[in-house]
MIKERO-829567 format. One record per residue (C-alpha): residue number from 0; residue in one letter; x, y, z. Coordinates in steps of 0.2 Angstrom, whole numbers, plus 5000, padded with zeros to 4 digits. Example, Ala and Ser with C-alpha at 12.3 -4.5 7.8 and 13.67 -1.06 7.14 Angstrom:
// residues 2
{0, "A", {5062, 4978, 5039}};
{1, "S", {5068, 4995, 5036}};
***
This chain:
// residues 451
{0, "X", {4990, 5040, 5132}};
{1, "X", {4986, 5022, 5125}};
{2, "X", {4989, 5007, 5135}};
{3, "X", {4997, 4996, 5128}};
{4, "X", {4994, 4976, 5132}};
{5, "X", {4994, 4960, 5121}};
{6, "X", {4978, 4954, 5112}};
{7, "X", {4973, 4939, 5103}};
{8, "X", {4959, 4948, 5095}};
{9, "X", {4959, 4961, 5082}};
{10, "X", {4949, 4975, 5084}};
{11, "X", {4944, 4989, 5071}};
{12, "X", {4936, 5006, 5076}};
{13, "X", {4932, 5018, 5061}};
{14, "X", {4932, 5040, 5063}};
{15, "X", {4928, 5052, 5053}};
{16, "X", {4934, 5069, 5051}};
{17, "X", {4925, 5082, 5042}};
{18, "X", {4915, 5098, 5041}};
{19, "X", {4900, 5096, 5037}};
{20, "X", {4891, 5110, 5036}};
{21, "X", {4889, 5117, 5017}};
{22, "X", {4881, 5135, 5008}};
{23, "X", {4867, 5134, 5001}};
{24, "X", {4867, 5126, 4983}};
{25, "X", {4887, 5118, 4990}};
{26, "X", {4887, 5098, 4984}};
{27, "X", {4903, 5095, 4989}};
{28, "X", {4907, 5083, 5002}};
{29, "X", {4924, 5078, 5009}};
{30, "X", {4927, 5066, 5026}};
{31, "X", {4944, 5060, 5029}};
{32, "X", {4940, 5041, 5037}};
{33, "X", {4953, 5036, 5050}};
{34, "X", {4952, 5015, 5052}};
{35, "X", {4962, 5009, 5067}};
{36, "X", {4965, 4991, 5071}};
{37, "X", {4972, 4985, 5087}};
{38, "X", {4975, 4970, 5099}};
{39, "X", {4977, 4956, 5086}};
{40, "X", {4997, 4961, 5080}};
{41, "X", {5014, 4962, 5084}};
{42, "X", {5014, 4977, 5096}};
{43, "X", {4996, 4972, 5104}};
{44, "X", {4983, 4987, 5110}};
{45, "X", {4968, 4990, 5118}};
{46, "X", {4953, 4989, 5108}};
{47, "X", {4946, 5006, 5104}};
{48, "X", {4928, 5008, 5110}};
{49, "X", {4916, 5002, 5101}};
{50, "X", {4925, 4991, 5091}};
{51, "X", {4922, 4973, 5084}};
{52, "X", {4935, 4957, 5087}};
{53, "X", {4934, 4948, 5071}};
{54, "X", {4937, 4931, 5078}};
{55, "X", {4937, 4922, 5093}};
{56, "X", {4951, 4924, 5107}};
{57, "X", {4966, 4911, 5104}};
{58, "X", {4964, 4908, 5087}};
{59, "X", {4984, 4914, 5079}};
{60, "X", {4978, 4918, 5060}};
{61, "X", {4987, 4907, 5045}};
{62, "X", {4999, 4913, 5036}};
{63, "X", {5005, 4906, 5019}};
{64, "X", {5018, 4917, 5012}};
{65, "X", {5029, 4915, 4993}};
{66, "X", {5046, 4925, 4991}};
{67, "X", {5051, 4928, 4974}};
{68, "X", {5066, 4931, 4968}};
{69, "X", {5073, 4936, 4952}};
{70, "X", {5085, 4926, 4946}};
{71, "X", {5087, 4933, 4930}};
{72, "X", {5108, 4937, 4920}};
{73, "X", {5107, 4955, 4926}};
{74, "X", {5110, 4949, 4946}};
{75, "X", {5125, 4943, 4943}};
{76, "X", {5132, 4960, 4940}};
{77, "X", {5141, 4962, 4952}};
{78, "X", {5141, 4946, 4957}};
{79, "X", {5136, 4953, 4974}};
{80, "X", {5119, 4956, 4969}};
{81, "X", {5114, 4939, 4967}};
{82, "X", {5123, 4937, 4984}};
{83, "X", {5114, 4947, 4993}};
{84, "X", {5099, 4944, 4986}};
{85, "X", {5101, 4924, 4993}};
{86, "X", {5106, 4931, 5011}};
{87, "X", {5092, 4944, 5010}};
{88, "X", {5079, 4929, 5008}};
{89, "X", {5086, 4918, 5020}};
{90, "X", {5085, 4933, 5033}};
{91, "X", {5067, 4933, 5026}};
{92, "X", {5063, 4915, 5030}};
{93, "X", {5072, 4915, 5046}};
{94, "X", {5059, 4928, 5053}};
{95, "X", {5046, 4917, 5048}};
{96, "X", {5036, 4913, 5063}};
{97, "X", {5033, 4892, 5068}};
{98, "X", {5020, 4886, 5058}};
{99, "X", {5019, 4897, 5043}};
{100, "X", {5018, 4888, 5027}};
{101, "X", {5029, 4895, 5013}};
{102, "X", {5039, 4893, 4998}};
{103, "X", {5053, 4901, 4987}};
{104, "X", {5050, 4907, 4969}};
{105, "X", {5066, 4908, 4957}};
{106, "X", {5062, 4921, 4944}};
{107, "X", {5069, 4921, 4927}};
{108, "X", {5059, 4922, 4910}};
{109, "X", {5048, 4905, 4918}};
{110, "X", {5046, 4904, 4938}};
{111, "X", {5053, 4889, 4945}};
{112, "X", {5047, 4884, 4964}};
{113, "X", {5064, 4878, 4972}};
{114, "X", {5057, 4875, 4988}};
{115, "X", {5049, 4864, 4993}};
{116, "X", {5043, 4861, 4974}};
{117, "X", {5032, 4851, 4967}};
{118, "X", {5019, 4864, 4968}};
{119, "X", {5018, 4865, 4988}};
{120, "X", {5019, 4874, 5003}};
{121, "X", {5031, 4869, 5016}};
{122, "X", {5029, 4872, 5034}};
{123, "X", {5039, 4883, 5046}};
{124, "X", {5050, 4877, 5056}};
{125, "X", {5071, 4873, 5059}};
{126, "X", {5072, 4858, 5049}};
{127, "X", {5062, 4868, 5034}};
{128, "X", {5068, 4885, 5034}};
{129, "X", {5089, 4875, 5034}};
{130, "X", {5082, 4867, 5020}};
{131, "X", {5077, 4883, 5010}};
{132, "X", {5092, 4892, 5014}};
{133, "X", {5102, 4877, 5006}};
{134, "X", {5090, 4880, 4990}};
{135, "X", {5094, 4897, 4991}};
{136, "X", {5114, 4893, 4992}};
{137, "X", {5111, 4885, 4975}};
{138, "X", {5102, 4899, 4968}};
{139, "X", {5113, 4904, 4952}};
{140, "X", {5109, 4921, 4941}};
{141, "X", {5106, 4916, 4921}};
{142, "X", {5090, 4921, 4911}};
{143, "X", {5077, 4935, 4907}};
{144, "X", {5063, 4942, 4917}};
{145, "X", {5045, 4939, 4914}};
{146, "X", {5037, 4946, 4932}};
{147, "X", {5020, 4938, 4927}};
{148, "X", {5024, 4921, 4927}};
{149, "X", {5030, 4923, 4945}};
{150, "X", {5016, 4929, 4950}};
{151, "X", {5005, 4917, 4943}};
{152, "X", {5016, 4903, 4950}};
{153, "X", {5015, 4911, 4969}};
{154, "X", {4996, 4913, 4964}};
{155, "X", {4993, 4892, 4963}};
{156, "X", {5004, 4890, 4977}};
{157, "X", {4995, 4903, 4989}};
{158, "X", {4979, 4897, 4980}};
{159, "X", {4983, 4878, 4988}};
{160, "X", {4983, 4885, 5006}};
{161, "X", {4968, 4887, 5016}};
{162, "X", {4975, 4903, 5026}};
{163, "X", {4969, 4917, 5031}};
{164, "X", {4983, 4927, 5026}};
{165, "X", {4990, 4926, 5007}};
{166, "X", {5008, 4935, 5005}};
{167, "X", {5021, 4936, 4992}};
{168, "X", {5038, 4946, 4991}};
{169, "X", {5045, 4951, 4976}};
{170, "X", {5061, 4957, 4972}};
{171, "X", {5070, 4962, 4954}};
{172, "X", {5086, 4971, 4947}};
{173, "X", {5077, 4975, 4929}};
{174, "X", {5063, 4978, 4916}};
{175, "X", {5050, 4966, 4912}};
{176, "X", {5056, 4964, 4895}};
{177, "X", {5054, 4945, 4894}};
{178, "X", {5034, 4946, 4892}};
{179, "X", {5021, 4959, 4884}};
{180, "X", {5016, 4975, 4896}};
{181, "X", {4998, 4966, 4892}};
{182, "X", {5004, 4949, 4898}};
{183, "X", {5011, 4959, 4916}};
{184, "X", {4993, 4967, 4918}};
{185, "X", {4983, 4953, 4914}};
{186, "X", {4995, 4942, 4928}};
{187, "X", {4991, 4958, 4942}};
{188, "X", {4972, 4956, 4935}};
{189, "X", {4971, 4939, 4940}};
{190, "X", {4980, 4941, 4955}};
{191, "X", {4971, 4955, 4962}};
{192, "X", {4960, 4950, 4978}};
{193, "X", {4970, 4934, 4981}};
{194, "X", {4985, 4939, 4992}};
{195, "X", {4994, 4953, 4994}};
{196, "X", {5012, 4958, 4987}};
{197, "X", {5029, 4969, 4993}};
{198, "X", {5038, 4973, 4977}};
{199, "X", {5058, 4980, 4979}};
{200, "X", {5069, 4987, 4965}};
{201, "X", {5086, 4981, 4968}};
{202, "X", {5099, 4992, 4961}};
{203, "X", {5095, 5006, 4947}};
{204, "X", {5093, 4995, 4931}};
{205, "X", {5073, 4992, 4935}};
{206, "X", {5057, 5004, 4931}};
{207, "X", {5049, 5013, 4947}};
{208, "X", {5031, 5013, 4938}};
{209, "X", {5033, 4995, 4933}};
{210, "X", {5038, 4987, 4952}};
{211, "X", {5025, 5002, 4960}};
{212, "X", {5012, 4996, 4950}};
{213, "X", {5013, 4978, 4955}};
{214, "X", {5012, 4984, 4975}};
{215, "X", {4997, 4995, 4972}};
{216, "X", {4987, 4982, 4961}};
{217, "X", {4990, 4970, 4975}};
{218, "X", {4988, 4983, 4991}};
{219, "X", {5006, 4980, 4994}};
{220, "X", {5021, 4993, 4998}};
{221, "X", {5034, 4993, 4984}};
{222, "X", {5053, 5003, 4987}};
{223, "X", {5069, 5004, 4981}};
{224, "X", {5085, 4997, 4990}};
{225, "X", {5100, 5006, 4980}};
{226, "X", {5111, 4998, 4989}};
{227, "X", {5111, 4978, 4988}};
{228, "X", {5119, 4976, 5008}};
{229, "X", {5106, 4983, 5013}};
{230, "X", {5093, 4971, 5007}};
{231, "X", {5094, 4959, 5020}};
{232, "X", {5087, 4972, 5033}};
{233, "X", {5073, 4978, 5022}};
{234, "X", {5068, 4960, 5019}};
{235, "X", {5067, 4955, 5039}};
{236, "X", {5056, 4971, 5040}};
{237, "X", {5045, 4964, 5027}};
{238, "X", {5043, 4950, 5035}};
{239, "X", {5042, 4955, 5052}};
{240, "X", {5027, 4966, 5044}};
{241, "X", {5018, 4952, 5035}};
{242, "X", {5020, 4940, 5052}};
{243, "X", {5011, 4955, 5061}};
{244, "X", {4995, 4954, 5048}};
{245, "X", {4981, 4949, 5057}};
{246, "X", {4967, 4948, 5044}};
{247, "X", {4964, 4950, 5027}};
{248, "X", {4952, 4956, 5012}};
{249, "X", {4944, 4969, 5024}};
{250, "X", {4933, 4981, 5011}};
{251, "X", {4929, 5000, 5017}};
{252, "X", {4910, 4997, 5012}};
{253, "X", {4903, 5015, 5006}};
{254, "X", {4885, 5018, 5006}};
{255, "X", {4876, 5032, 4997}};
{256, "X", {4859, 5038, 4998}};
{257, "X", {4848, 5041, 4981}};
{258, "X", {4857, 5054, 4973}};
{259, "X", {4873, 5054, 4980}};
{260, "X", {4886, 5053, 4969}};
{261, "X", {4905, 5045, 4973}};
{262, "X", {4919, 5058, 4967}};
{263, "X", {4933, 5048, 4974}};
{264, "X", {4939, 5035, 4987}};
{265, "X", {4956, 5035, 4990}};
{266, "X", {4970, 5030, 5004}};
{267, "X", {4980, 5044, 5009}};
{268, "X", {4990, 5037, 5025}};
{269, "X", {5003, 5030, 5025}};
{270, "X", {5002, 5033, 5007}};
{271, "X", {4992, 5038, 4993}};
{272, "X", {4982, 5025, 4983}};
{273, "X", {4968, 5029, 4972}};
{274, "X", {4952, 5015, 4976}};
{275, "X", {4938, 5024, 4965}};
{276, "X", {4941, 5013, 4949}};
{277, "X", {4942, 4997, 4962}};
{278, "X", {4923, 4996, 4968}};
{279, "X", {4914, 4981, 4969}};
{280, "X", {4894, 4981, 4971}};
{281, "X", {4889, 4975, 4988}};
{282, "X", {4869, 4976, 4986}};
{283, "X", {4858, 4993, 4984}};
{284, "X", {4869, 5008, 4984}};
{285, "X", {4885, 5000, 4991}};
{286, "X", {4902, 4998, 4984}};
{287, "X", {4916, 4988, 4993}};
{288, "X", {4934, 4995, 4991}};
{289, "X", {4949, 4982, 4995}};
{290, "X", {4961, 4987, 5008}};
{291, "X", {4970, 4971, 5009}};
{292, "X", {4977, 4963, 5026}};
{293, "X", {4979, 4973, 5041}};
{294, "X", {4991, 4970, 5059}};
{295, "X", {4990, 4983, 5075}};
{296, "X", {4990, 4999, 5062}};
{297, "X", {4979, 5015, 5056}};
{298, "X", {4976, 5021, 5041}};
{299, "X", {4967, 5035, 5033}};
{300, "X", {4955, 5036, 5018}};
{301, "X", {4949, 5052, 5008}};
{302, "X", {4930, 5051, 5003}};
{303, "X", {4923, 5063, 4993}};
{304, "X", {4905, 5063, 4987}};
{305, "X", {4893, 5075, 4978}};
{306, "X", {4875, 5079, 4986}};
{307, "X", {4860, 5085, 4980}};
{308, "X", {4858, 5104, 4982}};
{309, "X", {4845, 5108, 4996}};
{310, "X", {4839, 5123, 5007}};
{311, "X", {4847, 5133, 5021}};
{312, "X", {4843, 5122, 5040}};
{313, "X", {4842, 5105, 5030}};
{314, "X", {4852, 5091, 5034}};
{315, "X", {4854, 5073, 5025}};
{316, "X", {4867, 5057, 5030}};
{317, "X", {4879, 5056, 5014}};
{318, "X", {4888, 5043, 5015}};
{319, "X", {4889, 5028, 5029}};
{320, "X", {4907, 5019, 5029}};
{321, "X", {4910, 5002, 5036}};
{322, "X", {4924, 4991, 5036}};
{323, "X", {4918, 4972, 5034}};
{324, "X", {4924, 4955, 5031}};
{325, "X", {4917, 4944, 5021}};
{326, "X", {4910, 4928, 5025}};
{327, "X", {4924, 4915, 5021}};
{328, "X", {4912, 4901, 5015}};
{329, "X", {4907, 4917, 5001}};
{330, "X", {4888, 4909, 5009}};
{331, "X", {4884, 4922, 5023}};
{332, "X", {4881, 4940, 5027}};
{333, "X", {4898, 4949, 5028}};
{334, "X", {4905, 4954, 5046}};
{335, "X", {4905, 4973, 5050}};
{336, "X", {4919, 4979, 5059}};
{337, "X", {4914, 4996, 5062}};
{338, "X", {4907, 5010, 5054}};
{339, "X", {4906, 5029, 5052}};
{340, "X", {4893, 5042, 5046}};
{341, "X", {4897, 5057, 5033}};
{342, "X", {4884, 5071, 5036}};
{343, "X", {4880, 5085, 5026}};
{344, "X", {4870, 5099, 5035}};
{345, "X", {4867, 5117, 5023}};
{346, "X", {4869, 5132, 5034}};
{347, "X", {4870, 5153, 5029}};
{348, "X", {4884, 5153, 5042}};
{349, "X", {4899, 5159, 5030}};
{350, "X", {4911, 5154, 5044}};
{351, "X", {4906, 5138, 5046}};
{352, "X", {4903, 5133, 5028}};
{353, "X", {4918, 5139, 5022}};
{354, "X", {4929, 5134, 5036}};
{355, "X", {4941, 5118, 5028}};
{356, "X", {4945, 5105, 5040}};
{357, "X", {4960, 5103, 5044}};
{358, "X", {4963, 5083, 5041}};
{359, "X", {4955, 5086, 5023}};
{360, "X", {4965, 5099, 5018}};
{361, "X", {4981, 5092, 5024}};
{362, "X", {4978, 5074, 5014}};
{363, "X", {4972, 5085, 4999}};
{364, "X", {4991, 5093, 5002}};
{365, "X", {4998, 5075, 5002}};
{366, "X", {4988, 5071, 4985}};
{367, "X", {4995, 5082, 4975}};
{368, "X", {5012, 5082, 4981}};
{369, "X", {5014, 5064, 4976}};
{370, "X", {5005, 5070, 4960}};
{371, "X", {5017, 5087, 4957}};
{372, "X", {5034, 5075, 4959}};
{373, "X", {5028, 5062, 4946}};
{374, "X", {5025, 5077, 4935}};
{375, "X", {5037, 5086, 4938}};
{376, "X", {5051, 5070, 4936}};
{377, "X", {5042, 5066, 4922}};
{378, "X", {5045, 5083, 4914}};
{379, "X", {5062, 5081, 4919}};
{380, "X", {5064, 5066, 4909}};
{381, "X", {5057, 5074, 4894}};
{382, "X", {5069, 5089, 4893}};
{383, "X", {5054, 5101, 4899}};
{384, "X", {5065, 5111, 4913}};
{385, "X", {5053, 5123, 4915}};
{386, "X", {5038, 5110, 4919}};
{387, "X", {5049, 5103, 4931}};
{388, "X", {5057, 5118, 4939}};
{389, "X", {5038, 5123, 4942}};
{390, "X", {5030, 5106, 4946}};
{391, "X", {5044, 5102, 4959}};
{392, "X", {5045, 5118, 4964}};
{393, "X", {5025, 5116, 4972}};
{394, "X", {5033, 5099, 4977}};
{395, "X", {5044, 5106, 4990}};
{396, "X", {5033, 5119, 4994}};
{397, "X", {5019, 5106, 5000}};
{398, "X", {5030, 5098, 5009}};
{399, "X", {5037, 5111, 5019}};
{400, "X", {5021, 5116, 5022}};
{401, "X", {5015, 5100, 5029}};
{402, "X", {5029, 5095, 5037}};
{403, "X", {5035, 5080, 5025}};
{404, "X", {5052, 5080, 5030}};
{405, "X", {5058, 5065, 5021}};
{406, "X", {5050, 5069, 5005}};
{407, "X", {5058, 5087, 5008}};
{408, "X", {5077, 5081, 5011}};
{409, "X", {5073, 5068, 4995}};
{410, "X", {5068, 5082, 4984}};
{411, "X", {5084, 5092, 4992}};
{412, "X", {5093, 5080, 4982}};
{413, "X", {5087, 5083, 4965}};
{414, "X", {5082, 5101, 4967}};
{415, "X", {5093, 5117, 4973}};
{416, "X", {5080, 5123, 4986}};
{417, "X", {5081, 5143, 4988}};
{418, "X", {5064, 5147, 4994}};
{419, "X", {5054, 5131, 5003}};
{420, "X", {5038, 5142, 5007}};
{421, "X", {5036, 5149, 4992}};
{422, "X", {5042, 5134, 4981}};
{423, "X", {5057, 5143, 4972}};
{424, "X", {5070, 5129, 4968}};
{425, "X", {5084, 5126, 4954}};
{426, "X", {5085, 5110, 4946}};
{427, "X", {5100, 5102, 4949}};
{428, "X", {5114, 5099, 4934}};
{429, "X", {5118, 5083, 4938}};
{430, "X", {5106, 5071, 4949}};
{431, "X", {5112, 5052, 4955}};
{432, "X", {5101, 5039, 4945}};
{433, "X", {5097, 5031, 4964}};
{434, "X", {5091, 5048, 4969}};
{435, "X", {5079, 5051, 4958}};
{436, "X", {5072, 5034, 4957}};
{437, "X", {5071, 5034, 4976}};
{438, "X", {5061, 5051, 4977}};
{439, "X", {5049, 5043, 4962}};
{440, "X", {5048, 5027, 4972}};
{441, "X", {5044, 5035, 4987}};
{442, "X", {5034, 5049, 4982}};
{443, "X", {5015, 5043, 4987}};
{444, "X", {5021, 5041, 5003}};
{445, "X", {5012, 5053, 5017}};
{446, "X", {5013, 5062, 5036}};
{447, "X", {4998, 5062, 5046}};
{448, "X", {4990, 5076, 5054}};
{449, "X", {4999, 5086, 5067}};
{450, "X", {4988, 5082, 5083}};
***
């Protein structure tokens, strides 16, 4: 059992879990990468072994954080909405810890800082966070949406701070139909790598791939609150999470020998988020993928590579993955955390090649879950009953079997379950908008390996 005791100094460690061993002429590759940082968070930890602190003892990281809210018409229906909405970020701000610099973004079809304004930060403390709540208390809902501009605004004030952690919080009740699709992406685009971002959907009147989007393109966690009471207790939790981030912009650094070739990087714990498409170069066969800010947390990542074929009783390193931090000044040689080798080793041993491990094929499970209930709700949509029928059929059936029980009861919600283990289901006649929004929303999240 861990021991747990309070740290100044985060710590990473890196695993790997895989079977190596492969028939001869098998290419294939898979590792699940579990990353563990400790001792620099909320909940404090001992270092695992043969880990690295990234700073000095004593040094509390910075944290600048930007909470936006939409302001737009639509939150004034009901009129508690918009009320909860203003008590929701003044729970946020009063979880704030002393010291963190911050501001409040009002969201309509422009962005408006309404505190402090003027384009800066203020600093947390009692005087400050009274005076944001009183901005807040004048908070009125009239106008559009247009997401993008908020995010650009939180952007330059972020952008102003020297900290080591970059936040925003984003809620909205609608659609982004006060700007071009084009005009959103090229906002995320430009934001990407510069802080990170917790998107909620307030309500049912908002679209699930628009606000889910936003969190993954800026490694945030995006979720509906149906009910607007309840958003003042998911928005202490937001925050309590971001004041627990201890460092940011750590990459997973992948390294491939010469004719190794990378299938796929993704995150599949706590949820699943596809990295392949997000590489950056980082010098002769290496790619960096962004993982954003970390606190005391694990997290697991898939890797999949493709080796060349070789003999029987030949071995070869496949990949080496490092977690590293770059050097602020953007002068110096990048930090390395930890680290973790992928082997490939070919053997006539039909047992041992064949044999799956059992983190790899749980987390390939827990892909395409999240991939059969956006299909399978997206069939629904579209009047194909027998697409979803079959689609969220699979669905329930992988949770069962992987013991995903809040994915299960969610899917129990829009589906008539006869059969879990073999994935028989009916589709119910009549589903609650909030429901099915929920189960979309929520769908990429994951359960980790039964130890």
């Amino acid at each position: 059992m861990a021991n747990f005791a309070k740290s100044s100094v985060p710590r990473f460690a890196v695993e790997v879990y895989q079977n190596e061993y492969l028939p001869e002429g098998g290419r294939e590759v898979n590792a699940i990468v579990t990353v563990t940082s400790t001792g620099g968070g909320t909940t404090g930890g001992v270092a695992p072994a043969g880990s690295t602190p990234v700073r000095a003892p004593g040094r509390a990281p910075n944290a600048a954080v930007v909470l936006m809210v939409d302001c737009s018409g639509s939150m004034d229906h009901p009129p508690t909405k918009m009320r909860n909405a203003r008590d929701a970020t003044a729970a946020a701000i009063d979880t704030l810890r002393e010291g963190t610099r911050f501001a409040v973004v009002a969201g309509t079809h422009v962005a408006e800082d309404v505190y402090p304004g003027n384009g800066r930060l203020a600093v947390a403390d009692a005087r400050t966070k009274e005076q944001a709540k009183e901005a807040l208390r004048r908070l009125s809902a009239g106008g559009g949406t247009a997401i993008g501009s908020w995010l650009r605004l939180a952007d330059r004030l972020l952008g102003a701070a020297e900290a080591d952690i970059r936040h925003g919080i984003l809620l909205t009740d609608g659609r982004n139909e006060h700007e071009a699709p084009e005009d959103l992406r090229a906002a995320l685009d430009s934001c990407s790598g510069r802080f990170t971002c917790d998107a909620r959907g307030v309500g049912t009147d908002w679209e699930v791939k628009e606000v889910t989007a936003i969190a993954t393109a800026l490694l945030g966690t995006s979720d509906i609150v149906a009910d607007p009471a309840g958003l003042a207790a998911d928005f202490t939790r937001m925050m309590e999470n971001a004041m627990g981030k201890e460092v940011a912009d750590v990459a997973l650094r992948l390294w491939t020998p010469v004719g190794v070739e990378i299938r796929f990087v993704k995150q599949v714990a706590p949820a699943v988020a596809d990295l392949t498409g997000r590489r950056t170069g980082a010098g002769p066969r290496s790619g960096d993928y962004p993982t954003g800010s970390w606190g005391d947390e694990s997290r697991d990542y898939h890797v999949c590579v493709l080796v060349p074929e070789a003999g029987i009783g030949q071995e070869m390193l496949a990949a080496r993955v490092s977690l590293v931090l770059p050097d602020p000044t953007g002068a110096g040689t990048p930090q390395t955390l930890s680290q973790g080798l992928v082997r490939a080793v070919w053997t006539d041993d039909v047992a041992a090649s064949t044999s799956i491990n059992p983190q790899v094929a749980h987390y390939t499970g827990q892909a395409e879950l999240a991939q059969v209930i956006q299909q399978g709700l997206d069939a629904r949509k579209s009047g194909d009953r027998d697409g979803a029928t079959a689609k969220l059929g699979r669905a329930v059936q992988l949770a069962s079997a992987s013991g995903n029980q809040d994915t299960a009861k969610l899917l129990s919600k829009v589906v008539d379950v006869v059969d879990a283990a073999t994935g028989t289901v009916r589709l119910k006649a009549k589903v609650a908008e909030a429901d099915e929004m929920t189960l979309e929303t929520r769908s990429t999240k994951t359960v980790r390996v039964k130890k």
